[in-house]
N, CA, C and O atoms as a Maestro MAE file, in Angstrom:
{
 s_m_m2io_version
 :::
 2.0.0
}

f_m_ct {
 s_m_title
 :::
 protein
 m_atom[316] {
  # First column is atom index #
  i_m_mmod_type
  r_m_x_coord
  r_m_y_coord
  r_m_z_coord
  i_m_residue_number
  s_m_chain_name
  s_m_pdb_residue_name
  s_m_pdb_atom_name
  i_m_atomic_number
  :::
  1 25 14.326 -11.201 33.263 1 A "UNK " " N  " 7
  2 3 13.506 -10.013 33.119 1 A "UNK " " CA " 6
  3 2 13.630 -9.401 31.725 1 A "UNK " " C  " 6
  4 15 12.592 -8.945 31.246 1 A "UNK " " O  " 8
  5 25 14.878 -9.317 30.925 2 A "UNK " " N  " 7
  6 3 15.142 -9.140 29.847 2 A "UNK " " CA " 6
  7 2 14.108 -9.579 28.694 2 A "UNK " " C  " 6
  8 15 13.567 -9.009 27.747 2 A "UNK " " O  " 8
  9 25 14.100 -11.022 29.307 3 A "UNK " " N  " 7
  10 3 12.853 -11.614 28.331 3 A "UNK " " CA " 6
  11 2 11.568 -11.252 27.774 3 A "UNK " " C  " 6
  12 15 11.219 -11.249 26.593 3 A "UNK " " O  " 8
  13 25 10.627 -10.807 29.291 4 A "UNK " " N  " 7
  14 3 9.588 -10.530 29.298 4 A "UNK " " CA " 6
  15 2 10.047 -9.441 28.662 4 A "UNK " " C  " 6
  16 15 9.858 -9.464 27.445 4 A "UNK " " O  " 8
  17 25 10.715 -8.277 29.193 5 A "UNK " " N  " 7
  18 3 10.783 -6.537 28.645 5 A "UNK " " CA " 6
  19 2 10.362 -6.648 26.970 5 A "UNK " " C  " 6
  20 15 9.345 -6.180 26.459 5 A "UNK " " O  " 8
  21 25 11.509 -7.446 26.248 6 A "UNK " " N  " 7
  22 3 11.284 -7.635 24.666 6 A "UNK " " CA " 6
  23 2 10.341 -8.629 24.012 6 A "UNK " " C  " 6
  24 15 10.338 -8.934 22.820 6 A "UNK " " O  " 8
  25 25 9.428 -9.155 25.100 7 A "UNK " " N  " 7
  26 3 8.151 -10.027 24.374 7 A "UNK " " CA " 6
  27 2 7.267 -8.874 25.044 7 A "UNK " " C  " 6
  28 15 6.151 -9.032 24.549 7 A "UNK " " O  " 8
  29 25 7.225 -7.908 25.834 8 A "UNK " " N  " 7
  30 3 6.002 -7.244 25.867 8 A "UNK " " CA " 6
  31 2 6.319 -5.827 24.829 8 A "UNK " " C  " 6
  32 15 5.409 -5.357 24.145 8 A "UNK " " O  " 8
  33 25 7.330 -5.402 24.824 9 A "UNK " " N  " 7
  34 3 7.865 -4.581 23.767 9 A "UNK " " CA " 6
  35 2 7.458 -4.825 22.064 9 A "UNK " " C  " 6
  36 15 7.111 -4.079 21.148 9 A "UNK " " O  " 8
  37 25 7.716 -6.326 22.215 10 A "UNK " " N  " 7
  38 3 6.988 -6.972 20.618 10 A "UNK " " CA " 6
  39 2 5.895 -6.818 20.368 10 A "UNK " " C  " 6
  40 15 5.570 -6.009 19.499 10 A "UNK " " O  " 8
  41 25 4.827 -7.680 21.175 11 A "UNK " " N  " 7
  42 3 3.441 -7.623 21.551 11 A "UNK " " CA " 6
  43 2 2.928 -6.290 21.623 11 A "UNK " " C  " 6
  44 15 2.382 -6.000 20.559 11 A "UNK " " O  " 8
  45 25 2.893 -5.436 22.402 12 A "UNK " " N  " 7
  46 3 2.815 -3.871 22.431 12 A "UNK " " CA " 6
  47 2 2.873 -3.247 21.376 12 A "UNK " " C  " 6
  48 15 1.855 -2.697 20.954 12 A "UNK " " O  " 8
  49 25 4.380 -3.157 20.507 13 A "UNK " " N  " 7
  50 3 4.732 -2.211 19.370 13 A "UNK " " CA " 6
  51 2 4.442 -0.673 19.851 13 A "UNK " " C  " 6
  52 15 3.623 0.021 19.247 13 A "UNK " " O  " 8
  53 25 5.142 -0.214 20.934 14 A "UNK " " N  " 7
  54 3 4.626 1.252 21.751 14 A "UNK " " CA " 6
  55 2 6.033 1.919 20.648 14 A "UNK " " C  " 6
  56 15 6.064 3.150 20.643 14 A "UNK " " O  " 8
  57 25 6.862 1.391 19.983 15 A "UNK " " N  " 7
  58 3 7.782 2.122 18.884 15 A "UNK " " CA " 6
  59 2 7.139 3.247 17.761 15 A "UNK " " C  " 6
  60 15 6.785 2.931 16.625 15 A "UNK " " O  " 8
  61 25 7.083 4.291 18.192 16 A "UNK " " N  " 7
  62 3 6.963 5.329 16.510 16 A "UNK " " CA " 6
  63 2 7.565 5.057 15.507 16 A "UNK " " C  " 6
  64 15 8.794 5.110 15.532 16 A "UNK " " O  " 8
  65 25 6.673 4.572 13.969 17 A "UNK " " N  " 7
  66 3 7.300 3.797 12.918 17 A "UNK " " CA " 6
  67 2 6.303 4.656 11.738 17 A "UNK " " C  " 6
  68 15 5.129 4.996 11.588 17 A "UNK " " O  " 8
  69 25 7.533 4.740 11.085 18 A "UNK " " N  " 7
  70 3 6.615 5.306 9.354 18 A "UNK " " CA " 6
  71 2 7.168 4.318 8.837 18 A "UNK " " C  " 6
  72 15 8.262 3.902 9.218 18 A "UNK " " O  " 8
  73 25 6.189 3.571 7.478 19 A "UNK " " N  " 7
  74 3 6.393 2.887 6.432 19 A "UNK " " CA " 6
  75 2 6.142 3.369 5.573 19 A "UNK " " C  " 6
  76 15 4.927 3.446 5.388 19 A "UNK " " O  " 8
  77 25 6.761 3.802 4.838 20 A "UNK " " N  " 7
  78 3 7.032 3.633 2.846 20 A "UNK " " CA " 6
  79 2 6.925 2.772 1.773 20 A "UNK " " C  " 6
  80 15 7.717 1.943 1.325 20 A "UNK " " O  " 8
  81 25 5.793 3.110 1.426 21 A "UNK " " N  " 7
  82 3 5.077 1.425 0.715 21 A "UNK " " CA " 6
  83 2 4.903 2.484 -0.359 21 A "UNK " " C  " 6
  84 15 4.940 3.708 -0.226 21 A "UNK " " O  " 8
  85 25 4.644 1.528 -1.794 22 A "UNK " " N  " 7
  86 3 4.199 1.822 -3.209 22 A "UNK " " CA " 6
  87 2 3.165 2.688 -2.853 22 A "UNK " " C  " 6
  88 15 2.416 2.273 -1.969 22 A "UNK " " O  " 8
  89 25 2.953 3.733 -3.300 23 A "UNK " " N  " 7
  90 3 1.567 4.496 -2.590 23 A "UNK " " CA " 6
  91 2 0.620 4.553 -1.538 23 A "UNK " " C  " 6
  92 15 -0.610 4.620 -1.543 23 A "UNK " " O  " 8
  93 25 1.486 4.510 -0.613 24 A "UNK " " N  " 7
  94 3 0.934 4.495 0.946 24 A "UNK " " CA " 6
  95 2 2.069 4.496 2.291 24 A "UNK " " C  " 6
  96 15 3.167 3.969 2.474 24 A "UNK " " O  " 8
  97 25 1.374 5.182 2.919 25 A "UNK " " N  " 7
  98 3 2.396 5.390 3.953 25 A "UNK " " CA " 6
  99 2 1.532 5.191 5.373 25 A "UNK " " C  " 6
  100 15 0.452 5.599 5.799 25 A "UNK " " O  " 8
  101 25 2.527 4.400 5.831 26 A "UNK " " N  " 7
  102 3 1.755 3.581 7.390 26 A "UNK " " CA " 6
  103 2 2.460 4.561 8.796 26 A "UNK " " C  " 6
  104 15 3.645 4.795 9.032 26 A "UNK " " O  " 8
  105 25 1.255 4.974 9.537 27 A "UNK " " N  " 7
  106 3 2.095 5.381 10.677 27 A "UNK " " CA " 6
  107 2 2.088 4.980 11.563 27 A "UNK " " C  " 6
  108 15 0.861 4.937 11.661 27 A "UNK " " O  " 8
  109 25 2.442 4.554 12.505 28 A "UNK " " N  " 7
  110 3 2.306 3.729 14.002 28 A "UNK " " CA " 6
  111 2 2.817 4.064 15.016 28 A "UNK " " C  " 6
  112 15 4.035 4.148 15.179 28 A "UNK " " O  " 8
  113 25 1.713 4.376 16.096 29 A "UNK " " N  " 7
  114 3 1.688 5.178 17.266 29 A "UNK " " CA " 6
  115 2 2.316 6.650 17.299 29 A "UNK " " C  " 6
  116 15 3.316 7.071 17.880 29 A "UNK " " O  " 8
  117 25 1.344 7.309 16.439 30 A "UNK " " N  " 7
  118 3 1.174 8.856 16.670 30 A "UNK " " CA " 6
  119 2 0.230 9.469 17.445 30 A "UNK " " C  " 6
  120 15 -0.898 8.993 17.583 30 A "UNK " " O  " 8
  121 25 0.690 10.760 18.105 31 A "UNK " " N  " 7
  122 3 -0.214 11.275 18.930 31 A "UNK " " CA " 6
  123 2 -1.384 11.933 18.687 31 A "UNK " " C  " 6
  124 15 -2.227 12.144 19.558 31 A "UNK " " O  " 8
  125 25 -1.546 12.520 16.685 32 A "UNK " " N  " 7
  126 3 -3.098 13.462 16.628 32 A "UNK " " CA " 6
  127 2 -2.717 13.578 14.911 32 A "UNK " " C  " 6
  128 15 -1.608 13.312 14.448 32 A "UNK " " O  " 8
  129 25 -3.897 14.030 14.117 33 A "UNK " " N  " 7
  130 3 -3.745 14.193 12.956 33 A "UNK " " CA " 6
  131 2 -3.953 15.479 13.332 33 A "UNK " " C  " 6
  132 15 -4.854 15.719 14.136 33 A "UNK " " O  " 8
  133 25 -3.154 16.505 12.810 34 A "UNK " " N  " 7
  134 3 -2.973 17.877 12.526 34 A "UNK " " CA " 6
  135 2 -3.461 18.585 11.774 34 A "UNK " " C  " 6
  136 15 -3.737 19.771 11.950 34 A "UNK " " O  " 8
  137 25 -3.671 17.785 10.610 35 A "UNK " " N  " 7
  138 3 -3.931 18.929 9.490 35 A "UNK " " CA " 6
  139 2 -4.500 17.108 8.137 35 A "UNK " " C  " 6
  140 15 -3.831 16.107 7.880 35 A "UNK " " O  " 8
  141 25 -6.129 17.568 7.598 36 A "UNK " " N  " 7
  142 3 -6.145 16.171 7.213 36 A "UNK " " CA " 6
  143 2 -6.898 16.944 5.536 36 A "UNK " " C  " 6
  144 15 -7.763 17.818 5.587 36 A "UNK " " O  " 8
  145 25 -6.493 16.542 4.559 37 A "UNK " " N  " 7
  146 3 -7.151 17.344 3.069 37 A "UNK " " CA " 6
  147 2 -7.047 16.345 2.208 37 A "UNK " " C  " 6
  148 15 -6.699 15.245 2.637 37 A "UNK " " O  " 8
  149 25 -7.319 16.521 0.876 38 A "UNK " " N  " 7
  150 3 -6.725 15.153 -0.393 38 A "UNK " " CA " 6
  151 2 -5.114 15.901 -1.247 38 A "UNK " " C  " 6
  152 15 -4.858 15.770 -2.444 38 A "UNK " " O  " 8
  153 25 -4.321 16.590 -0.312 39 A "UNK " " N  " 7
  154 3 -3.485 17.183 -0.917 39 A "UNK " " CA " 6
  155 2 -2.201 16.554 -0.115 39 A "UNK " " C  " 6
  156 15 -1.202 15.948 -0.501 39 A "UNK " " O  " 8
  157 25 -2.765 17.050 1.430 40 A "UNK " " N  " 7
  158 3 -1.538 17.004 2.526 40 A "UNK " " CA " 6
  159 2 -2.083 16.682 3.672 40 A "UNK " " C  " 6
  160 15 -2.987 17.389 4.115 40 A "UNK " " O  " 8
  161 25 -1.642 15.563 4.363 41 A "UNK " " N  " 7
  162 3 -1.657 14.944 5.526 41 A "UNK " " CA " 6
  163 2 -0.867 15.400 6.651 41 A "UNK " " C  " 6
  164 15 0.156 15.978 6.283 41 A "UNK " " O  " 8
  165 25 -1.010 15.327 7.855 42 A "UNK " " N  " 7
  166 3 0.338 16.406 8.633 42 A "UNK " " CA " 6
  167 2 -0.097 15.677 10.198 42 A "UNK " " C  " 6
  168 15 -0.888 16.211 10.976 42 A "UNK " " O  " 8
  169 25 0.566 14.426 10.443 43 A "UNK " " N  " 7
  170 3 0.493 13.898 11.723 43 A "UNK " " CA " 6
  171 2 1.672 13.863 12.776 43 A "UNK " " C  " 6
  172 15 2.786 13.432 12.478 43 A "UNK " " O  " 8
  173 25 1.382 14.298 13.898 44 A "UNK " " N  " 7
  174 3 1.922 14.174 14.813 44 A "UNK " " CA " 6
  175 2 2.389 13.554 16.083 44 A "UNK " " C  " 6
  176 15 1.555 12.920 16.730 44 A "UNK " " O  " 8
  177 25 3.704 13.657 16.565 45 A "UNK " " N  " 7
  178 3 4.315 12.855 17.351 45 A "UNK " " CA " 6
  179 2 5.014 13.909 18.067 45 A "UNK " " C  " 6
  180 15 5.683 14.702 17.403 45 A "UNK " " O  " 8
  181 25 4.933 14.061 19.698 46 A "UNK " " N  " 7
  182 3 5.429 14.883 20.655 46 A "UNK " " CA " 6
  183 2 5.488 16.088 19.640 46 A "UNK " " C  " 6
  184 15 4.634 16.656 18.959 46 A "UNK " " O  " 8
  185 25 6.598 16.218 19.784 47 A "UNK " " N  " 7
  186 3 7.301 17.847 19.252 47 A "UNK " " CA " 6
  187 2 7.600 17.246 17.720 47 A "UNK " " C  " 6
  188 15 8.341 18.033 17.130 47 A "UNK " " O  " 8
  189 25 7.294 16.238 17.003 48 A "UNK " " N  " 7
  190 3 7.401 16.023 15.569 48 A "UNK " " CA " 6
  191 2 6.459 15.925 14.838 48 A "UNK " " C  " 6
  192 15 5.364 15.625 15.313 48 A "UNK " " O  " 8
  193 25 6.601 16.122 13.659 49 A "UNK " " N  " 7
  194 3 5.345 15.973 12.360 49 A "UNK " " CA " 6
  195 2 5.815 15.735 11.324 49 A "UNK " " C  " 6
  196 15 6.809 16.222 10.786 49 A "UNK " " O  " 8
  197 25 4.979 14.812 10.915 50 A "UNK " " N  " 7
  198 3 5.222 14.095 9.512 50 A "UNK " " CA " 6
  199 2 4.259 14.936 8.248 50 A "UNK " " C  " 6
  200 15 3.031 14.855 8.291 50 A "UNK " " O  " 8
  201 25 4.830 15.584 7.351 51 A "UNK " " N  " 7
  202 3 3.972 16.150 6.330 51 A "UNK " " CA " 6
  203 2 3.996 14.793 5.483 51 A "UNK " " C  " 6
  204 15 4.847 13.910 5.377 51 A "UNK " " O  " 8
  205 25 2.550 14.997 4.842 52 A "UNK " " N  " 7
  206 3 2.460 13.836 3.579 52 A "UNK " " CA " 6
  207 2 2.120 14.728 2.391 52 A "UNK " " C  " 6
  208 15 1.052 15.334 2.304 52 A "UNK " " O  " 8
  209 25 2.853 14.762 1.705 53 A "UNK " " N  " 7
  210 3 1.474 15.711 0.450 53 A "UNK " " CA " 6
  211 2 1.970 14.460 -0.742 53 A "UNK " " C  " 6
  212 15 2.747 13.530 -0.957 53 A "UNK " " O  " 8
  213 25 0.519 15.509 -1.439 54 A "UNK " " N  " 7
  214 3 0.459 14.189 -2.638 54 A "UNK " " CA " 6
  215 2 -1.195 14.471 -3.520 54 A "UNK " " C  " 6
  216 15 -1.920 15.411 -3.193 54 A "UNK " " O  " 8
  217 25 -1.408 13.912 -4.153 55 A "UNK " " N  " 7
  218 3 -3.067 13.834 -4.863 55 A "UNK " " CA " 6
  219 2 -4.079 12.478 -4.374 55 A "UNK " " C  " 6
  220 15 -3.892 11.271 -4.221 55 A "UNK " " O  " 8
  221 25 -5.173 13.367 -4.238 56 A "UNK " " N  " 7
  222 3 -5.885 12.128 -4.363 56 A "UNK " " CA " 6
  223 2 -5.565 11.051 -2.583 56 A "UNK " " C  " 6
  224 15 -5.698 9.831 -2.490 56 A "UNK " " O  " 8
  225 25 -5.177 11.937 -1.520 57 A "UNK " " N  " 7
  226 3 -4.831 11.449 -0.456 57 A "UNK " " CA " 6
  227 2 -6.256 11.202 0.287 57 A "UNK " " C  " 6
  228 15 -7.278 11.877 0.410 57 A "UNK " " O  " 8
  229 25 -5.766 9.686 0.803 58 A "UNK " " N  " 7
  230 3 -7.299 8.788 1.572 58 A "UNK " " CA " 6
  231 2 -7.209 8.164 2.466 58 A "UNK " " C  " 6
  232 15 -6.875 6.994 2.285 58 A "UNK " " O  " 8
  233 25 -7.463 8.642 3.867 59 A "UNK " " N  " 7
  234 3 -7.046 7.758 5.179 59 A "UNK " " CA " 6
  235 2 -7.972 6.237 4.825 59 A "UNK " " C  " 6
  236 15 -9.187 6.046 4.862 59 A "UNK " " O  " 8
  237 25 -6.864 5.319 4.488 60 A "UNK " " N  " 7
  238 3 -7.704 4.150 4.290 60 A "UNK " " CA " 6
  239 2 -7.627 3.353 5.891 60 A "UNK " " C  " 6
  240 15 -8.191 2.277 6.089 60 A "UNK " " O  " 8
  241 25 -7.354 3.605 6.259 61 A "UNK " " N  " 7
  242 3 -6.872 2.943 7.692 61 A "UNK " " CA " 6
  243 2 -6.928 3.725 8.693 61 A "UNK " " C  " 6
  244 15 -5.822 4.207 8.937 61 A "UNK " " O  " 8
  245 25 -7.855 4.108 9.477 62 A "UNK " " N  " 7
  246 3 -7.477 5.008 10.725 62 A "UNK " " CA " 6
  247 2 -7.775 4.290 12.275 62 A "UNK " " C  " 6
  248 15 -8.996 4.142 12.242 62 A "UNK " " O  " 8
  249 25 -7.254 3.715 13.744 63 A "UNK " " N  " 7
  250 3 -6.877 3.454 14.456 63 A "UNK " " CA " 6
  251 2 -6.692 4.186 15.313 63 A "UNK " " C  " 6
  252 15 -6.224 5.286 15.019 63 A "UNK " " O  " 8
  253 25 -6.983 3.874 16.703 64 A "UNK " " N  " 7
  254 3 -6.051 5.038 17.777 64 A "UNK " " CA " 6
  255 2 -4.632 5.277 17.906 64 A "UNK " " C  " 6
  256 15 -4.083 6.225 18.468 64 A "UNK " " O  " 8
  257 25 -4.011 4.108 17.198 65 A "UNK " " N  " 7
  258 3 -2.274 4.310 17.266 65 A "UNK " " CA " 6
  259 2 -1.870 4.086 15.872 65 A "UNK " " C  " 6
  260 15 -0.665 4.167 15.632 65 A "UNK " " O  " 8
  261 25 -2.808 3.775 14.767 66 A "UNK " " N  " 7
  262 3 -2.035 3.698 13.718 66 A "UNK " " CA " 6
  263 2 -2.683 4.175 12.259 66 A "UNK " " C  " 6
  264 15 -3.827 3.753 12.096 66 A "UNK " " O  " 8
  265 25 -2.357 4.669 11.592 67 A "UNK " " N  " 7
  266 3 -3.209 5.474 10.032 67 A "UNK " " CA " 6
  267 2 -2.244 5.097 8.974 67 A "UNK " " C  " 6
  268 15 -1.017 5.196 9.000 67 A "UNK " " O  " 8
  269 25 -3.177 4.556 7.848 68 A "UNK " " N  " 7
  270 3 -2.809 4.186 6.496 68 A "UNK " " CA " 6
  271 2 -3.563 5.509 5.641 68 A "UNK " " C  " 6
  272 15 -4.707 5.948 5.518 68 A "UNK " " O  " 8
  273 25 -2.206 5.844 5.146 69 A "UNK " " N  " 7
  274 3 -2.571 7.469 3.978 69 A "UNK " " CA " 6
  275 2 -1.714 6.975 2.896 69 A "UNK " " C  " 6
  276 15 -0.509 6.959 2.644 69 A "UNK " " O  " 8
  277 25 -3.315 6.392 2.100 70 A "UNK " " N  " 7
  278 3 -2.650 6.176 0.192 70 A "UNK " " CA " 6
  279 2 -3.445 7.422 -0.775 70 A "UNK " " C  " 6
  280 15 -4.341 8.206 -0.460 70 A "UNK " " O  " 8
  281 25 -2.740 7.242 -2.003 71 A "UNK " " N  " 7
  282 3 -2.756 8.079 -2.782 71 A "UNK " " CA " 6
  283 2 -1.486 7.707 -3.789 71 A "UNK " " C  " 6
  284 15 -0.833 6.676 -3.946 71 A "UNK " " O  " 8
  285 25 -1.446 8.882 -4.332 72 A "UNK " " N  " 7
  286 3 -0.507 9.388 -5.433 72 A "UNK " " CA " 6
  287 2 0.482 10.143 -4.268 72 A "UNK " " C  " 6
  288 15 0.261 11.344 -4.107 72 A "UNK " " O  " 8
  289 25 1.325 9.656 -3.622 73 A "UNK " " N  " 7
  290 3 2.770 10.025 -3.030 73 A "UNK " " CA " 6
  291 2 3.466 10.654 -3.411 73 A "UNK " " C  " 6
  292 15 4.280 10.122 -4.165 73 A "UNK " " O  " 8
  293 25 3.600 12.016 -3.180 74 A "UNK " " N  " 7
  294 3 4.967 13.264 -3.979 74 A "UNK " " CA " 6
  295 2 5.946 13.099 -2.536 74 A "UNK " " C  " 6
  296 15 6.988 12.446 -2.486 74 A "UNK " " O  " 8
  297 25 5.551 13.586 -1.807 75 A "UNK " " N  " 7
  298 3 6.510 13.518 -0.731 75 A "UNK " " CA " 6
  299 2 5.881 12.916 0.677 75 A "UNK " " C  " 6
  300 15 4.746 12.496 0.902 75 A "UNK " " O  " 8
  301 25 7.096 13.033 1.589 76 A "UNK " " N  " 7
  302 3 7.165 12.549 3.087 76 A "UNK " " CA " 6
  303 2 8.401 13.349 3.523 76 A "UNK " " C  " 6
  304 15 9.564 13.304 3.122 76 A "UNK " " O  " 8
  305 25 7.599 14.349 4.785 77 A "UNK " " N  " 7
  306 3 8.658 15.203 5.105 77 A "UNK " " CA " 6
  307 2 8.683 14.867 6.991 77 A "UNK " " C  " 6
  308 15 7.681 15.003 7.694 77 A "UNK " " O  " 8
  309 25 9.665 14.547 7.365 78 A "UNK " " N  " 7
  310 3 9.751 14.850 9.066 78 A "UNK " " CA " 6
  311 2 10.021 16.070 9.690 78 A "UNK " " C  " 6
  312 15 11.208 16.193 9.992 78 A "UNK " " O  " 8
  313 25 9.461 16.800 9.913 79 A "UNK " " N  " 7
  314 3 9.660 17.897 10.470 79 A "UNK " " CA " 6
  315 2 9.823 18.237 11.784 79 A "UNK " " C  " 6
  316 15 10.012 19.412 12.099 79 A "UNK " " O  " 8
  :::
 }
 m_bond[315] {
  # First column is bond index #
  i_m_from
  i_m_to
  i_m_order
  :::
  1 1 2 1
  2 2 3 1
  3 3 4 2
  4 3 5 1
  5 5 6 1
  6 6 7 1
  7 7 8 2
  8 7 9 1
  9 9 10 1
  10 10 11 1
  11 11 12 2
  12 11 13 1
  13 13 14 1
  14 14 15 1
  15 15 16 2
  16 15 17 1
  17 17 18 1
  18 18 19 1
  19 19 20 2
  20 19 21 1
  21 21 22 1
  22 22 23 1
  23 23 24 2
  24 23 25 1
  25 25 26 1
  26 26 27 1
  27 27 28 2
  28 27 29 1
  29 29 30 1
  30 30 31 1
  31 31 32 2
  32 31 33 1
  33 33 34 1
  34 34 35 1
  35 35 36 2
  36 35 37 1
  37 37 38 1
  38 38 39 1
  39 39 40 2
  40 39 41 1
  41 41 42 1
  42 42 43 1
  43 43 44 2
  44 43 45 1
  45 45 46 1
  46 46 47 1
  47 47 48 2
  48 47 49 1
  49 49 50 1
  50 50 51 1
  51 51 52 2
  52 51 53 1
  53 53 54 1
  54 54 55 1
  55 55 56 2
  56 55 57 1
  57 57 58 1
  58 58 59 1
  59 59 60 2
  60 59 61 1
  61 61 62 1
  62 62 63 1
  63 63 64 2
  64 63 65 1
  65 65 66 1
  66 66 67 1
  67 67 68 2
  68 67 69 1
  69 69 70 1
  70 70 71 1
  71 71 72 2
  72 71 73 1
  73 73 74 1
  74 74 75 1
  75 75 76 2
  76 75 77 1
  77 77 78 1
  78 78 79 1
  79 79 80 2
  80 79 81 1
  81 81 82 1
  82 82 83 1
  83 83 84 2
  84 83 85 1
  85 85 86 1
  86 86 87 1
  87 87 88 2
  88 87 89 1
  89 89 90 1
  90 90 91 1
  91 91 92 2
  92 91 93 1
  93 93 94 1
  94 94 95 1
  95 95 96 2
  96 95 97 1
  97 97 98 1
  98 98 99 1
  99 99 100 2
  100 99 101 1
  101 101 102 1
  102 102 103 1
  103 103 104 2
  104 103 105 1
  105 105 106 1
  106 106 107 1
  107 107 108 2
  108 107 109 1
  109 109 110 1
  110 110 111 1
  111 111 112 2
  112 111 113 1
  113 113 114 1
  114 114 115 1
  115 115 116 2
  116 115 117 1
  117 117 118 1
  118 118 119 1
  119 119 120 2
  120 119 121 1
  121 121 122 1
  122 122 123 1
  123 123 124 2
  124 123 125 1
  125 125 126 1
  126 126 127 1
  127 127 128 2
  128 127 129 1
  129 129 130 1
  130 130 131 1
  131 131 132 2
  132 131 133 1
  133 133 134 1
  134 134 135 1
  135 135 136 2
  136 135 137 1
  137 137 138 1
  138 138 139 1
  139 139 140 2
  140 139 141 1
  141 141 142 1
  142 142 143 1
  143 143 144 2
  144 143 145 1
  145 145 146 1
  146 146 147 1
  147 147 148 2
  148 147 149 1
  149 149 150 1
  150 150 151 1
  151 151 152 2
  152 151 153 1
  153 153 154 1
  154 154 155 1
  155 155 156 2
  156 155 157 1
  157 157 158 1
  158 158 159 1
  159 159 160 2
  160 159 161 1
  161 161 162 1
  162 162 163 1
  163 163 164 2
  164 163 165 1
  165 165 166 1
  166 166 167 1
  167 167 168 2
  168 167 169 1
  169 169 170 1
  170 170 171 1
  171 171 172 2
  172 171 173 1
  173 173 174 1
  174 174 175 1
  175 175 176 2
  176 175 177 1
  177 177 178 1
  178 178 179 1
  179 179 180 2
  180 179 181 1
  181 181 182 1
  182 182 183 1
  183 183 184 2
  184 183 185 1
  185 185 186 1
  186 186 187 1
  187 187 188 2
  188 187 189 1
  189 189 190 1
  190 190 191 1
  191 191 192 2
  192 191 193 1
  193 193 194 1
  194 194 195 1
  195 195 196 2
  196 195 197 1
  197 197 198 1
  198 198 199 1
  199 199 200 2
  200 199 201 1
  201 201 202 1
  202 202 203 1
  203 203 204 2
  204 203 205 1
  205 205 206 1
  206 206 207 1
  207 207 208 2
  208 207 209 1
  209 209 210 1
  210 210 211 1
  211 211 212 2
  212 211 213 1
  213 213 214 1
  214 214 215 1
  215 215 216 2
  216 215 217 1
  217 217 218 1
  218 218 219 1
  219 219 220 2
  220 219 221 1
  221 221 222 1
  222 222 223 1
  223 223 224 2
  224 223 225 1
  225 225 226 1
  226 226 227 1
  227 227 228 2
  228 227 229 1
  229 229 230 1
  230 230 231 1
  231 231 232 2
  232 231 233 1
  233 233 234 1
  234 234 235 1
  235 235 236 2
  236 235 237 1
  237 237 238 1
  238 238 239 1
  239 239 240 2
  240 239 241 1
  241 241 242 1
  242 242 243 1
  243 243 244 2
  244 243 245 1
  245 245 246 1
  246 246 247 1
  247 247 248 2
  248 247 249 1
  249 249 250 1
  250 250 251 1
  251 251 252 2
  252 251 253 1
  253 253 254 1
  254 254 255 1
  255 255 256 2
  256 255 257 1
  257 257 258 1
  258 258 259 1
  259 259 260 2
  260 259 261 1
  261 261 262 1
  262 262 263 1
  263 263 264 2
  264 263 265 1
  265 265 266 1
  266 266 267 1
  267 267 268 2
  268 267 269 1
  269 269 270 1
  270 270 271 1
  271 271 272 2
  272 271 273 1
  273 273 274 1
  274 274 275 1
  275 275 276 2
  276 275 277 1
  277 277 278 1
  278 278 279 1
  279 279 280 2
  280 279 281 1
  281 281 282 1
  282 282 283 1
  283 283 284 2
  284 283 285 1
  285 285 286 1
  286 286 287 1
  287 287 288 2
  288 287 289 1
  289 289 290 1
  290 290 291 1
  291 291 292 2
  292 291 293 1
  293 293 294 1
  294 294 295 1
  295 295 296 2
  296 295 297 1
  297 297 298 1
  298 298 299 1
  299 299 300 2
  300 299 301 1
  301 301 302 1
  302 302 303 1
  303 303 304 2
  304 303 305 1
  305 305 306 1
  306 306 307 1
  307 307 308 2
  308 307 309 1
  309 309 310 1
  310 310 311 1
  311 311 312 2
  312 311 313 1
  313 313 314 1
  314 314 315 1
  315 315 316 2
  :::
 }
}
């Protein structure tokens, strides 16, 4: 049973994940975009939120479980 649990766990990816890439930041499986501008990004997860600020910010990727926000990257805050 072990087996299946971590090949449908793989397959799935139901894990909350931020990536930190050269000017872009990947989110995977969040619950709502909060707050969306070309300054500051602000997505959410249960009772958490990820601030993005930065210049020039561009949902290049948007998904029901996952959003790519590039730009010029100043910060990434978990709140």
């Amino acid at each position: 049973m072990q087996l299946i649990k971590n090949l449908r766990s793989y397959l799935l990816e139901d894990e909350f994940q931020i990536r930190i890439l050269n000017g872009r930041v990947n989110v995977v499986n969040y619950d709502s975009i909060g707050h969306f501008d070309s300054n500051k990004v602000i997505i959410k997860k249960q009772n958490d939120s990820i601030v993005i600020t930065g210049d020039h910010l561009v949902v290049s990727k948007l998904m029901t479980d996952e959003i790519l926000i590039t730009g010029k990257i100043k910060n990434v805050e978990l709140r």
